[in-house]
LUMVEXPA-764246 format. One record per residue (C-alpha): residue in three letters; z, y, x. Coordinates in steps of 0.05 Angstrom, whole numbers, plus 5000, padded with zeros to 4 digits. Layout:
// LUMVEXPA-764246
alaZYX/...
// end
This chain:
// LUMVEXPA-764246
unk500050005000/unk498450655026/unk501851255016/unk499351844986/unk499152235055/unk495451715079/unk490451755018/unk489952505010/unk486052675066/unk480052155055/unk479552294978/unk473852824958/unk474352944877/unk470053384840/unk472653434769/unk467653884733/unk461953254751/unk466852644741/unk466152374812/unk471152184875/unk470151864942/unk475651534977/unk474751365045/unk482251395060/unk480850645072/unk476650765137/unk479650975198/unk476551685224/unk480651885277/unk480452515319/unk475552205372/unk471351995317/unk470552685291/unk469253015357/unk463652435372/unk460452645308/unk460153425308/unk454053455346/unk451052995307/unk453753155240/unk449453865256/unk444053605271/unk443753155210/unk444453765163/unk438454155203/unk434353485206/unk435653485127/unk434354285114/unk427654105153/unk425353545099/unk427553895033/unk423354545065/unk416254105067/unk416653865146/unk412153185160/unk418252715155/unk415051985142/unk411151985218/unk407051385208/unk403051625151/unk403952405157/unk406752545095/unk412952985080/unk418752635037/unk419053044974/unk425052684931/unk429553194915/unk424253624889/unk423653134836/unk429753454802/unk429454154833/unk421754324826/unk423555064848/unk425554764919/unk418854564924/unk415954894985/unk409554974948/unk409455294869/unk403154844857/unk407554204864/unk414054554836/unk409854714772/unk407153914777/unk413453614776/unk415854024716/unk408953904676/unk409353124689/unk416753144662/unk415053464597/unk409352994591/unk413752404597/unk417852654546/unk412352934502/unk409552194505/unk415651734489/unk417252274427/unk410352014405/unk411551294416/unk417851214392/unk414951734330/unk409651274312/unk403551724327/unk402151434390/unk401450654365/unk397350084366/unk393149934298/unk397650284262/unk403849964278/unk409650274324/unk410149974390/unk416349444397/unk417049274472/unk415149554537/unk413049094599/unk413549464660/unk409249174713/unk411149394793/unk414249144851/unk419549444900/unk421950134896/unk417250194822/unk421149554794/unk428849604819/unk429550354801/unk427550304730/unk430649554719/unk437049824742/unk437350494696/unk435150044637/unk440549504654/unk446350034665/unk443750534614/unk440949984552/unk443350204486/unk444649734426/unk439350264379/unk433250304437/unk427350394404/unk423249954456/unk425749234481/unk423849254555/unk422148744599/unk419848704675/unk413848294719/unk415848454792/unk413447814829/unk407347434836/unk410446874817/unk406046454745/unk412546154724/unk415746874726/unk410347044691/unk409746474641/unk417646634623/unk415847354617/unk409447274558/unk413646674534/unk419347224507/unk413147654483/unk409347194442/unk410847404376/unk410448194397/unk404648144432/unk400248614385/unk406349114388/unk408049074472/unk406149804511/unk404549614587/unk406750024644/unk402749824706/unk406250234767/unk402250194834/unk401850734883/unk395550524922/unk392650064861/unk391649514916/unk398549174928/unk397348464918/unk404548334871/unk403448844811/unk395548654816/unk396947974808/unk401348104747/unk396248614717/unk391948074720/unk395747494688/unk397948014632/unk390448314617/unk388247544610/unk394447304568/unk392747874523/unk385347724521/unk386247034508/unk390147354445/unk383747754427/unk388748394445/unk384749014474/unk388349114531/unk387249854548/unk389949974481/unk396249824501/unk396550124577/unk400050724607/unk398850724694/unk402551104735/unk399351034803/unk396551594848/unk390352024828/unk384751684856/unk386651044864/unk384350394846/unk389350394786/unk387551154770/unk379850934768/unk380650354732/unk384950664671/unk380151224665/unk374650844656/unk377950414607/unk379850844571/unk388250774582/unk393551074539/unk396151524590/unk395851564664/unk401551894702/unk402452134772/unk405151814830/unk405952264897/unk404952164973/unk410752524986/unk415052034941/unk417151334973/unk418150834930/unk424550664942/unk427051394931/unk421351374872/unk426951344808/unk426952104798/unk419652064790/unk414551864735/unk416151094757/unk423351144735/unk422951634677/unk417551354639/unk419450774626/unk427451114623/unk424551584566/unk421751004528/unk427550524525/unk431751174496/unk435051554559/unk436052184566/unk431552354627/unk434353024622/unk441652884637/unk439252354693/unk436752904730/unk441353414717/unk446452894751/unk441952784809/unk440353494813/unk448653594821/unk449253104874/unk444153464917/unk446554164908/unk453553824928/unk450953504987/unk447854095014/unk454254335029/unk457954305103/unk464754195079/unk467053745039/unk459653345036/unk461552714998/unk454452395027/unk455252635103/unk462552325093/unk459851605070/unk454851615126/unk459751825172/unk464551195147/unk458350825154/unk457950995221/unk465150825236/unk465950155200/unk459049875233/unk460350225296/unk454050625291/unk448950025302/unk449849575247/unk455448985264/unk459048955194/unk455248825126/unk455449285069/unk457748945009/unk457549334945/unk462549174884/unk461149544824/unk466749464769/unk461749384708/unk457048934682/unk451449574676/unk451749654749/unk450448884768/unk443549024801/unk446749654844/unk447249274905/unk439748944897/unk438149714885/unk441049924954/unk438849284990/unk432049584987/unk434550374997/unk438950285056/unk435549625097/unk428649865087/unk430550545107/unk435250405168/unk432849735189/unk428949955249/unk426849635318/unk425650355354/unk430050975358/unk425651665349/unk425551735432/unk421650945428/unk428150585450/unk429249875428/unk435649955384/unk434749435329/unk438049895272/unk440549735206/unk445949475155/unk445948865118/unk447348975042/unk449448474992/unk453548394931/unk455148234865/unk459148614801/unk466948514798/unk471048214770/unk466147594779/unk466647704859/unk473847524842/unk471546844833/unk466146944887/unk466147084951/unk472847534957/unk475846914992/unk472146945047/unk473047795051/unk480047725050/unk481347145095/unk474447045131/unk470247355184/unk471548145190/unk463848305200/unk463748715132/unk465949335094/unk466349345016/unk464850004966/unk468249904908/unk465350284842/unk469750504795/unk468050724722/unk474350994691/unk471651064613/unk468350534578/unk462350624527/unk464650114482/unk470349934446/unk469849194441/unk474948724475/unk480649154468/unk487448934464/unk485248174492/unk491648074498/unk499048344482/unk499748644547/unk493348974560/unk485049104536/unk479948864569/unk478549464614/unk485549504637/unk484148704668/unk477249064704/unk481749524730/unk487349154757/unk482148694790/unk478749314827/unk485349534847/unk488848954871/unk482448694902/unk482749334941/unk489149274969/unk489348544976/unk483948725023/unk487349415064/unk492948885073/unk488848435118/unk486049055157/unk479748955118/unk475249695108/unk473849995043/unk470950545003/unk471950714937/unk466951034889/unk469651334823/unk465151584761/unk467951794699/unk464051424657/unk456851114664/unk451851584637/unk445251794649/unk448152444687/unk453151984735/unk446451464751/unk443652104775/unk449152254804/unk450151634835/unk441951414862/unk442752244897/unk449452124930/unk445951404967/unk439251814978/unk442752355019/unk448051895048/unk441351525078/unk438752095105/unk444652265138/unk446551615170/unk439051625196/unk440452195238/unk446951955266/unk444051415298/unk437151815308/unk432251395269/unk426851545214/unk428751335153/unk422151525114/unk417451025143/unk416650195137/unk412549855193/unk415349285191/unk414049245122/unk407049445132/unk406548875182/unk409148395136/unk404048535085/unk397548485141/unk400347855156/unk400447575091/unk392947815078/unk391447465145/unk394846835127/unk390446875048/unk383346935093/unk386046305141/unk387945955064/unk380146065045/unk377445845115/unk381245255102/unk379045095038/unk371845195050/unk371744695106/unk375444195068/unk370244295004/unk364644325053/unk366543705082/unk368243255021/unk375643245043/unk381343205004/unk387543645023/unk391642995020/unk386842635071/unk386143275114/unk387643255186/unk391943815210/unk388443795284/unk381543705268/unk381744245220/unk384844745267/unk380044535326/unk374344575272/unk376845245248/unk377745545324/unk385645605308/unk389145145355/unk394245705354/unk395145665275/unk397244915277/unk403645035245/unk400545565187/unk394745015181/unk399744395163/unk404544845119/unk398045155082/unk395844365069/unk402844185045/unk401844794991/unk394144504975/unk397543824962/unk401544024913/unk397844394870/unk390644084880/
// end
């Protein structure tokens, strides 16, 4: 148990927004401060640079335009400021009509919404929906994010009967990643082997020009709204590809961005920074490179996909091989976890008596929505339980000399999400310039991606051969086919590719 000296000077509270941060759990001592003034500086400059239009994602030239999203008149240029305002209103201007009826199908109102995307343009708008949902939405919404046919097959197996009543939402910034094509695709032939005119039933958002952006117009789409260079996807939630599909399941996009637009103005500050301080206990508990896991423990069912959320946000962003001088620093922080109280019955065992290579953020939501499950029991409601569980987990875990944070909201509404997706943004781009890496660009992922393609052209060389040879995958031979082929040096793609052939020739 800690005493309230102890706690005092690590807790940050901002009553008029609903939100806390206590890091009282983390131990910033006075050599940790004076190692991170320099830096700390130099993280607020880097940060005043990006908001102001510099180039901040290197490998492809682009600036990183997020917090625009909710503050157009930051917007170093009035031509985008004025963009991002327009596209909002049209968002809104378009659910009004869908959920109105005059934007329909035949004549009948759409009932569900299928969101198509992958990444950033799936996890942002799966997680509003799953902590925002309301009992009343006028849309049910459902999600393809994989390329995977018996993800699909569950997907259109839930849609059957509401087939003639589903709106689409195909998100793809370039129109050419291989996972949303895929499950455009299998959707646009479900529905045609339904006799269902698919364009009359498709919104894209995608970027003007693209392959997505052609192929909409020419069809003759619903609606086509903008993605941005500027915009990553995994900071993407603020944009068109979180609001539209936000608006249409019932939330107020509004109050979303008011929140987020709170957070920033809060973490502009110098003092009192509640994102510079969580990437500054992110620098302490992983000793600025990385050597303890993030695990994230959200204390309500809403918030169950937060971690998966911040996977993507935080590794993709800080998981880097190079330093911005070129040094080989292998960067990074390994994020998991799971909602409480079920990490109760989890994996707390081994955070309390296992390996100390982690540090947990607890989120704490002080008011609940709804009033069911009170007074479970003669001594206490439901939420009381959720509670106690946070809390003793918490100090069950200080005990052992484990780390902590705590994050408290209020409640959970569309302004605290907001809140909540701005606070990890900024924190990101903070801890990025502690440790002096770029958080706005991907190459590994890129690479990942070139090597798939490159393993789909060796899958076709292989399958030609066998065809033009009269071969059977199950009588192929792994070493003539790679000396055939010229790829001695692919034996071990070759006899894994055959394995996949035999199974599903």
């Amino acid at each position: 148990m800690g005493s309230l000296a102890d706690f005092l000077p690590g807790y940050i509270k901002f009553d008029t927004i609903g939100f806390a941060l206590d890091s009282s759990k983390i131990p910033m001592g006075k050599d940790i401060w004076r190692k991170l003034s320099q830096p700390t500086v130099a993280a607020f400059e880097a940060m005043d640079r990006l908001e102001r239009g510099a180039i901040a994602n290197e490998t492809e030239g682009r600036q990183v335009g997020h917090y625009w999203l909710r503050s157009p008149e930051l917007a170093p240029d009035k031509t985008v400021g004025d963009a991002i305002g327009a596209v909002v209103q049209q968002i809104k201007t378009f659910a009004e009509a869908v959920h109105g009826g005059q934007i329909n199908v035949g004549g009948k109102k759409f009932t569900h919404l299928l969101c198509i995307g992958i990444g950033g343009s799936a996890l942002g708008p799966q997680l509003i929906a799953d902590a925002l949902g309301l009992e009343n939405s006028p849309l049910e919404i459902l999600f393809l994010d994989n390329t995977d046919p018996d993800g699909f097959a569950r997907c259109f197996k839930s849609l059957e009967s509401y087939l003639e009543t589903t709106l689409v939402i195909a998100t793809s910034k370039s129109g050419s990643t291989p996972e949303p094509n895929n499950a455009l695709a299998a959707t646009t032939g479900f529905l045609a082997q339904r006799k269902i005119h698919f364009p009359s039933h498709a919104v894209a958002i995608t970027c003007d020009g693209s392959k997505l952006h052609k192929r909409a117009r020419s069809e003759g789409w619903l609606a086509i709204f903008p993605m941005w260079d500027w915009v990553g996807g995994r900071t993407s939630v603020t944009s068109a590809v979180g609001l539209l599909p936000a608006a249409l399941y019932g939330i107020d996009i509004e109050s979303f961005l008011e929140g987020a637009a709170a957070m920033d103005e809060l973490t502009r500050a110098r003092e009192n920074n509640p994102a510079m301080r969580l990437a500054q206990c992110w620098y302490v508990a992983a000793e600025g490179k990385g050597t303890k896991d993030m695990v994230i423990i959200p204390y309500r069912d809403g918030l169950g996909l937060l971690a998966k959320y911040l996977q993507q946000l935080i590794m993709e962003s800080l998981g880097k091989r190079l330093d911005r001088k070129g040094n080989v620093v292998y960067q990074g922080i390994t994020v998991y976890g799971n909602k409480g109280s079920t990490d109760q019955h989890a994996y707390v065992q081994q955070l309390r008596d296992g390996r100390d290579n982690f540090f947990v953020t607890f989120i704490e939501v002080l008011r609940s929505r709804r009033a069911n499950g009170r007074n479970v029991t003669n001594l206490a409601e439901a939420a009381d339980y959720l509670e106690g569980f946070l809390l003793g987990t918490r100090e069950a875990l200080s005990e052992c000399g484990r780390m902590s944070l705590t994050i408290t909201l209020r409640e959970l509404t569309p302004f605290s999400m907001g809140m909540l997706i701005a606070l990890y943004e900024r924190a990101v781009g903070f801890y990025a310039e502690l440790i002096d890496v770029n958080a706005y660009d991907q190459p590994g992922v890129e690479a990942g991606k070139k090597a798939a393609a490159e393993i789909l052209v060796l899958k076709k060389e292989i399958c030609d051969y066998l065809s033009q040879n009269s071969i059977l995958p199950e009588n192929a031979d792994v070493t003539a086919i790679a000396e055939a082929l010229h790829r001695e040096e692919r034996g071990e793609l070759i006899l894994k590719l055959l394995e996949f052939l035999r199974a599903n020739s």
